[in-house]
VOKOL-868910 format. One record per residue: residue in three letters; x, y, z of N, C-alpha, C, O in turn. Coordinates in steps of 0.001 Angstrom, whole numbers, padded with zeros to 6 digits, always signed. Each point is the difference from the previous one (the first is absolute). Layout:
ALAXYZXYZXYZXYZ...
This chain:
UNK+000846-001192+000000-000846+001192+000000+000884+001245+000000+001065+000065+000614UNK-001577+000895-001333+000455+001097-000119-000172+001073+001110-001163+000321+000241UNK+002200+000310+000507+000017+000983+000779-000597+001294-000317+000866+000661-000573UNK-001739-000126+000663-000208+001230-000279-000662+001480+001319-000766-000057+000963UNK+001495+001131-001556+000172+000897+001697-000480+001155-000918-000217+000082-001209UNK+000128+000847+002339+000127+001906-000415+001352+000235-000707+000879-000681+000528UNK-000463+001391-001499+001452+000670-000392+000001+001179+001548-000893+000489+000693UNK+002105-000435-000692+000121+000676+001356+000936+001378-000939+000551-000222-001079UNK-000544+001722+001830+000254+001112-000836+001626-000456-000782+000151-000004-001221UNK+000469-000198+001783+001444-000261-000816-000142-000531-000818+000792+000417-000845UNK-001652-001567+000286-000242-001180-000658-000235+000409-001646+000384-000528-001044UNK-001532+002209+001464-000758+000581-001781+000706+000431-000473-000402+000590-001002UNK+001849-000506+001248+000727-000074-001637+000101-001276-000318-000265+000066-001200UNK+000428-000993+001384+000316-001551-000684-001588-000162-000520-000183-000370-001160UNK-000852+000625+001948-001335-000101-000218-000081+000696-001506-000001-000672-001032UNK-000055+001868+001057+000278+000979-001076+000878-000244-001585-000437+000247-001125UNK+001540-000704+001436+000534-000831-000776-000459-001055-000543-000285+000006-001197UNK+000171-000802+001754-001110-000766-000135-000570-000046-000841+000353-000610-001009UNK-001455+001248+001128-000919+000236-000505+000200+001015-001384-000899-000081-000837UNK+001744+000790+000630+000293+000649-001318+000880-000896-000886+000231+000219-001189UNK+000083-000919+001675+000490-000844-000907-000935-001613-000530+000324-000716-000948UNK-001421+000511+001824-001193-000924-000329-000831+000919-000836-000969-000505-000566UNK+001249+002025+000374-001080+000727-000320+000215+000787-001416-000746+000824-000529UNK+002050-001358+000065+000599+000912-001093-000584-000686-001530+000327+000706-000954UNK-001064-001852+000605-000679-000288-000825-001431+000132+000069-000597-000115-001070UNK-000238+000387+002363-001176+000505+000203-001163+000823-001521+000069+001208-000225UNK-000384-001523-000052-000912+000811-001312-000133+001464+000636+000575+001043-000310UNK-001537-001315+001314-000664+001202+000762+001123+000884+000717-000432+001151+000068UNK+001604-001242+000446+000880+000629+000892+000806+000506-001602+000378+001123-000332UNK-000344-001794-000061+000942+000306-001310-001080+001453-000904+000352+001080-000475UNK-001480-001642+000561-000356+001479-000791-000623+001292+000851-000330+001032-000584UNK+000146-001274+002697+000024+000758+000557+001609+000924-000364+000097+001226-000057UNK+000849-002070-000115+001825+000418+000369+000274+000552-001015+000873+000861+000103UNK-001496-001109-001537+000774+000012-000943+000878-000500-000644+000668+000338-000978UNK-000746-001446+001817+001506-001200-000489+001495+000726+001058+001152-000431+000052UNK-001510+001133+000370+001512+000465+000804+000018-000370+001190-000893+000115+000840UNK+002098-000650-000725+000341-000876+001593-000025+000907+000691-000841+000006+000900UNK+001604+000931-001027+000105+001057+001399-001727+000678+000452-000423-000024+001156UNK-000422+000628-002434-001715-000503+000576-000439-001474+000669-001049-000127+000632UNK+001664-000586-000778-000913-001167-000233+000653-000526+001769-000748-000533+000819UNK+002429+000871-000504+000195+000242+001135-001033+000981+001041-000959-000402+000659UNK+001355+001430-000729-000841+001171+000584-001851-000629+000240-000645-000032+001047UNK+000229-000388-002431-001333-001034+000730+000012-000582+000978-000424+000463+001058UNK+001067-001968-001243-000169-000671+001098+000664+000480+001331-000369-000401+001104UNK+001224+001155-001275+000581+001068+001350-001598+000928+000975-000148+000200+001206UNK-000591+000086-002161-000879+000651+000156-001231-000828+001133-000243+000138+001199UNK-000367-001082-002364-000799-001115+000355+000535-000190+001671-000681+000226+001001UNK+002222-000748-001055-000131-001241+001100+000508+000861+001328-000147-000476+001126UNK+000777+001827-001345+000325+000838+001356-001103+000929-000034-000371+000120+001168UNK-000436+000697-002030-000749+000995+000380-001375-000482-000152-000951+000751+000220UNK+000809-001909-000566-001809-000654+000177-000052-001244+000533-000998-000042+000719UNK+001664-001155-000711-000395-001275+000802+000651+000083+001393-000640-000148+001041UNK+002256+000450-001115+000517+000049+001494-000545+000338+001099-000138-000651+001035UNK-000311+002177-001411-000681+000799+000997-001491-000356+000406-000531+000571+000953UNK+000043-001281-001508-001810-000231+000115-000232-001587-000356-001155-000409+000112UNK+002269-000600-000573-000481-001305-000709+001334-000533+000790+000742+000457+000870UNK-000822-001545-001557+001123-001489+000037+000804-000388-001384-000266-000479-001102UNK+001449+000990+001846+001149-000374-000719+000473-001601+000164+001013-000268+000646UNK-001787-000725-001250+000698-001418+000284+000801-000774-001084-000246-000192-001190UNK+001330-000208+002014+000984-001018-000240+000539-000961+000330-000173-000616+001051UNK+000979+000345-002014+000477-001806+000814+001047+000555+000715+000360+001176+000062UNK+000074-002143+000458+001240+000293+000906+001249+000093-000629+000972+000454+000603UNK-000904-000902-001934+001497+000178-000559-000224+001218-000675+001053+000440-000460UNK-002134+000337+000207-000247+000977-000447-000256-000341-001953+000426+000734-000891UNK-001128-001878+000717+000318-000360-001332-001063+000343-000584+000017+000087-001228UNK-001394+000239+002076-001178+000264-000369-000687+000823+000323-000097-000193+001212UNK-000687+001314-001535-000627+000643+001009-001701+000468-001122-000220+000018-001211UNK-000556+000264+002354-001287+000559-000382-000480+001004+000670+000076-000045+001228UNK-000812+001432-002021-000205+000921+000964-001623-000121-000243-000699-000295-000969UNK+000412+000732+002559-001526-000712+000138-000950+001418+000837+000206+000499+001107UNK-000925-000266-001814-000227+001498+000511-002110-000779+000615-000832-000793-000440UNK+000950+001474+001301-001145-000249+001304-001354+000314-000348-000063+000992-000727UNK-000864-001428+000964-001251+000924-000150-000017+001331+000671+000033+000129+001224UNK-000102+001181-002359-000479+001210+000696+001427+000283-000393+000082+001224-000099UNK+001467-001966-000261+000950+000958+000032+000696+001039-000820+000992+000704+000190UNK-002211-000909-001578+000125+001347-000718-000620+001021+000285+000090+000957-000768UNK-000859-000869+001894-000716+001099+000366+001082+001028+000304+000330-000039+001185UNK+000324+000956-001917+001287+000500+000166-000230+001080+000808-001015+000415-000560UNK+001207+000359+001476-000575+001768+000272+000599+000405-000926+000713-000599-000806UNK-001085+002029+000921+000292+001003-001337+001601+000320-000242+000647+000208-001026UNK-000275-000264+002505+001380+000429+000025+000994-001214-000836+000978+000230-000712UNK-001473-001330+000996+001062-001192-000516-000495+000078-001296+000664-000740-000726UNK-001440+001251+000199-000237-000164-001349+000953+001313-000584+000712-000264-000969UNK-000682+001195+001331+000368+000901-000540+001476-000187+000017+000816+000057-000921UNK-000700-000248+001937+001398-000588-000009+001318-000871-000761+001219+000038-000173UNK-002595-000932-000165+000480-000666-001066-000338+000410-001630-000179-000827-000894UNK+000149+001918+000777-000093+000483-001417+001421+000497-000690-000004+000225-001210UNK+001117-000069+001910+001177+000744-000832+000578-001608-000106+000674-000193-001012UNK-000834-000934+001875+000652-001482-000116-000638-000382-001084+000617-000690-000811UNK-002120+001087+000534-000335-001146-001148+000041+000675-001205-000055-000678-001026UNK+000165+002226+000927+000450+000723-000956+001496-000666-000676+000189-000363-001161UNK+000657+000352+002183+001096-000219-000748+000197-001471-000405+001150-000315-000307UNK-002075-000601+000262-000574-001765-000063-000779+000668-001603+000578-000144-001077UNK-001708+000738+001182-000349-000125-001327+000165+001277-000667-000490-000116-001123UNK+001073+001577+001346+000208+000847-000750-001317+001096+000375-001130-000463+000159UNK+001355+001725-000054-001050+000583+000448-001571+000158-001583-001214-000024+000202UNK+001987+000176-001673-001109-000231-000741-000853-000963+000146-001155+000194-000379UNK+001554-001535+000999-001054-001202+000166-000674-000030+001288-001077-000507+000316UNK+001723+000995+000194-000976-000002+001521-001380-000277-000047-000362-001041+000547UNK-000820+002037-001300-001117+000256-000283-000401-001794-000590-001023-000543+000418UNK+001519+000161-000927-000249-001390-000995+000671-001031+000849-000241-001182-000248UNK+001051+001491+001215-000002-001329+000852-000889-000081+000822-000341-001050+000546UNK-000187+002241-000340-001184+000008+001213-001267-000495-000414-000718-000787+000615UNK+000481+001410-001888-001329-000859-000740+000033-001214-000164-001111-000511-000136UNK+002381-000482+000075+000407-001069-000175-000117-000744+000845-000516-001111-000120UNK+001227+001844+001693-000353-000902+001177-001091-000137+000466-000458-001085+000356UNK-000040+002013-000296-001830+000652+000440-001153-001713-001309-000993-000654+000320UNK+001523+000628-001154-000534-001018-001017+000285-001297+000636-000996-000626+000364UNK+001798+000255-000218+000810-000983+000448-000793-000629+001814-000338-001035+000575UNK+000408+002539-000367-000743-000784+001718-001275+000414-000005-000582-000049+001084UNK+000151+000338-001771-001723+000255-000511-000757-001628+000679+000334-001141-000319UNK-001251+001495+001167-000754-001531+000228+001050-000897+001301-000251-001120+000446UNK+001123+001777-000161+000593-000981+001163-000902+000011+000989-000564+001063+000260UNK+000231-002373+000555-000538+000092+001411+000634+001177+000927+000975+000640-000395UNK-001603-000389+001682+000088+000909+000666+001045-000222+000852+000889+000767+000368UNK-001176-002284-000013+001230-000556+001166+000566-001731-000872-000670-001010-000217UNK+002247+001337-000110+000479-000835-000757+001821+000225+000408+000543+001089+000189UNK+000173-002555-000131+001333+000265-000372+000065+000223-000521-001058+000003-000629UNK+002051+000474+000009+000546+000797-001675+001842-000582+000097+000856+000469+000751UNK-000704-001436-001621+001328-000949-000480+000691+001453-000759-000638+000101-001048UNK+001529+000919+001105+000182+000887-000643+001056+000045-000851+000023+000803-000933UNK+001497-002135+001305+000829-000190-000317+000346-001147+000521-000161-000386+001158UNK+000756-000277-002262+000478-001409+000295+001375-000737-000878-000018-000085-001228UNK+000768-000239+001773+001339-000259-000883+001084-001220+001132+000106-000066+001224UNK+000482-000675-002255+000710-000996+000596+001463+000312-000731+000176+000409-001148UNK+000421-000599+001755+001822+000225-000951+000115-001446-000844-000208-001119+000469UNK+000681+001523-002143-000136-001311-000502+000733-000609-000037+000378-000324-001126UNK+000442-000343+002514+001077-000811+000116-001196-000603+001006+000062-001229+000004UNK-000626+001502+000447-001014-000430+000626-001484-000600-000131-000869-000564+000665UNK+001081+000937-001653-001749-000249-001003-000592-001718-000280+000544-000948-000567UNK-001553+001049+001081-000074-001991-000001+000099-000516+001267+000025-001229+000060UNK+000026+001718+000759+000489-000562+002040-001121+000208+000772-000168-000244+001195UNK-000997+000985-002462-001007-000050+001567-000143+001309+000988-000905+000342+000761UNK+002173+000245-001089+000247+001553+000568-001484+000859-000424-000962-000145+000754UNK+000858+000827-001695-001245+000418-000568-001118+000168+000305-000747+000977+000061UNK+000633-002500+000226-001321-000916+000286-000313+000418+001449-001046+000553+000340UNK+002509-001019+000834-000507+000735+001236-000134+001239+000333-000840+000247+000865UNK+001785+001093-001572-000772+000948+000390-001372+000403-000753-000542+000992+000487UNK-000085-001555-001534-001194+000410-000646-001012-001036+001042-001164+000399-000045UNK+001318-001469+000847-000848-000756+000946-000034+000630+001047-001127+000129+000480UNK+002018+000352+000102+000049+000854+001258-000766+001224+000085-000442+000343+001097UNK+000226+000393-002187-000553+000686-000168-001653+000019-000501-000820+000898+000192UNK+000605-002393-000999-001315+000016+000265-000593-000976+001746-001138-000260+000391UNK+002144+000045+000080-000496-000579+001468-000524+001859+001002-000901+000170+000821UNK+001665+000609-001242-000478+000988+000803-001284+000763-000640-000485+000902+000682UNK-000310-001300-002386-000893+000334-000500-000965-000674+001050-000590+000713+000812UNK+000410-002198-000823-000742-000897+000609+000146+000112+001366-001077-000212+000557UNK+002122+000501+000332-000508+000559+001277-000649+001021+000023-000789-000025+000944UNK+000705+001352-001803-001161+000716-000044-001134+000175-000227-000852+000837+000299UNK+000927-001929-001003-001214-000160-000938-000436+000553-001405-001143+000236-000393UNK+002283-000095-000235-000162+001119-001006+000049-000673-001230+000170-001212+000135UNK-000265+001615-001310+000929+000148-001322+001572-000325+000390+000579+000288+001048UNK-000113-000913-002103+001295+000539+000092-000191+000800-002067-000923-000081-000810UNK+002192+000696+000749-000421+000838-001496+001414+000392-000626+000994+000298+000664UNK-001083-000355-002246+001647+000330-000252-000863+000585-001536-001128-000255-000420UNK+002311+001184-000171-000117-000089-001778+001339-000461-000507+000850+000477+000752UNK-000389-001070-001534+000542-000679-000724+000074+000756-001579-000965+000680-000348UNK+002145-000835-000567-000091+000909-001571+000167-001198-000401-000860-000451-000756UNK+002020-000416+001149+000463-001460-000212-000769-001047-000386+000236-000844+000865UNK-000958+000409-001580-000819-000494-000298+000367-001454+000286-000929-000779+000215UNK+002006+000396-000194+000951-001582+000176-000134+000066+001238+000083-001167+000384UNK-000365+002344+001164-000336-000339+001216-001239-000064+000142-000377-000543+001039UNK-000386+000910-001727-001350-000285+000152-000338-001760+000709-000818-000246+000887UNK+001416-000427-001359-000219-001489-000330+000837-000493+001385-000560-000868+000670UNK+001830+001356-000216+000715-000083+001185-000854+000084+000827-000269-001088+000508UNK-000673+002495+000113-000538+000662+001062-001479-001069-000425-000737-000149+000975UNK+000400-000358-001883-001371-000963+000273+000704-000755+000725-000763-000385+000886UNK+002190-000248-000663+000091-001641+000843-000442+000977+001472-000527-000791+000782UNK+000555+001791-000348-000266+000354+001481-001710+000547-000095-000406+000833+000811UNK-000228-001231-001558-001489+000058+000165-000417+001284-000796-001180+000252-000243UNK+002148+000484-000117-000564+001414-000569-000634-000241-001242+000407-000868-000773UNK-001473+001658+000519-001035-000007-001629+000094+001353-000406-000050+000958+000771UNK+000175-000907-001895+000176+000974-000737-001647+000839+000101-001030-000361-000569UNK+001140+001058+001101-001597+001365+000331-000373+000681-001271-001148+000050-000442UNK+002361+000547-000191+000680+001000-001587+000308+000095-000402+001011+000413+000569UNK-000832-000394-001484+001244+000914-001475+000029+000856-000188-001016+000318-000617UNK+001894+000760+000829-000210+001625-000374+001250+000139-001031+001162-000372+000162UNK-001839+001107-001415+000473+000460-000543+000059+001413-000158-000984+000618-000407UNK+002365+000108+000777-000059+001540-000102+000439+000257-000858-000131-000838-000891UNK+000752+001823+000615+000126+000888-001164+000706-000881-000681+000448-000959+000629UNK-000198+001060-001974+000810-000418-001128+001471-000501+000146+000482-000937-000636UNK+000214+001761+001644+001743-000491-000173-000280-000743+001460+000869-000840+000231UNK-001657+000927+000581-000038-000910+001440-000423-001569-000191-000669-000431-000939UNK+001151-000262+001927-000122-001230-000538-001201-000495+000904-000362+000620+000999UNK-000168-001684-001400-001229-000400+000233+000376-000475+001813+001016-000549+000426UNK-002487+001094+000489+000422-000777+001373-001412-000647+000428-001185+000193-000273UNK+001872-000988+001019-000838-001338+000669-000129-000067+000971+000813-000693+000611UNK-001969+001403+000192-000473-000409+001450-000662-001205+000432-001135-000326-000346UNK+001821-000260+001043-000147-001185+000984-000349+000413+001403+000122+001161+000389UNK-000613-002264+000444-000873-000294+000852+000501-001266+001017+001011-000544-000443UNK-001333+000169+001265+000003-001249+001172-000388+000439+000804-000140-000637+001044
């Protein structure tokens, strides 16, 4: 059985890493970024210190080979201040001309979510690691704390080849959204 804990604060750069490097073929991160690592860094920098750390669950294995960020029922309810806050970080993630069109995008995207639901927000295994089961326990761990609440658990997906992964853990595809023309098609799932 697989060990899986909280990332503890020293830990979200390896977390971070991590995860930009599980995240650098992404459809959807790739046409939030533009295809540029140093955006596509600055994202998941964003995501996993200024929105799951502080309000969600940062989980990982213990060798640090896997991790999933798992955001709470109610924990996008942002106040005004953390929102605002985070506008010059995600400016420089997607460029200040797109701003307006990522927002219509995300606003599309979480259109119809339940009220009280996990939200799977990021998920990545290092691929020296890939195949062990790593994955598997932090995406289980995280729907064990859906089902102690009683909730949803909920993710979108661009990847269409994970679609078929995230059914072995019970998830059904809810949607297909297709946005604008150069964005790539996303897939909301469910458990």
């Amino acid at each position: 059985m697989v060990a899986v804990r909280d990332a503890r604060e020293d830990e979200l750069d390896r977390v971070v890493a991590l995860l930009d490097l599980a995240f650098a073929d992404d459809p959807f991160v790739g046409w939030l970024t533009r295809r540029r690592a140093d955006a596509r860094r600055r994202y998941v920098e964003l995501v996993t210190r200024r929105l799951i750390a502080p309000r969600g669950r940062v989980l990982v294995t213990d060798d640090l080979q896997a991790t999933a960020l798992w955001m709470p029922p109610g924990g996008w309810q942002l106040p005004l201040r953390t929102q605002l806050g985070m506008l010059w970080p995600l400016t420089r993630v997607v460029g200040a001309s797109r701003l307006f069109e990522i927002a219509r995008v995300s606003a599309a995207i979480e259109e119809g979510r339940p009220d009280a639901h996990w939200y799977l927000a990021l998920v990545g295994t290092s691929p020296e690691a890939r195949g062990r089961g790593l994955g598997a326990a932090v995406v289980n761990a995280g729907l064990d704390l859906a089902r102690s609440d009683d909730v949803p658990a909920l993710l979108e997906t661009s990847n269409q080849k994970n679609v078929g992964w995230y059914e072995r853990f019970g998830f059904e595809v809810r949607r297909r959204l297709d946005p604008p023309p150069d964005a790539p098609p996303v897939w909301t799932l469910a458990a």
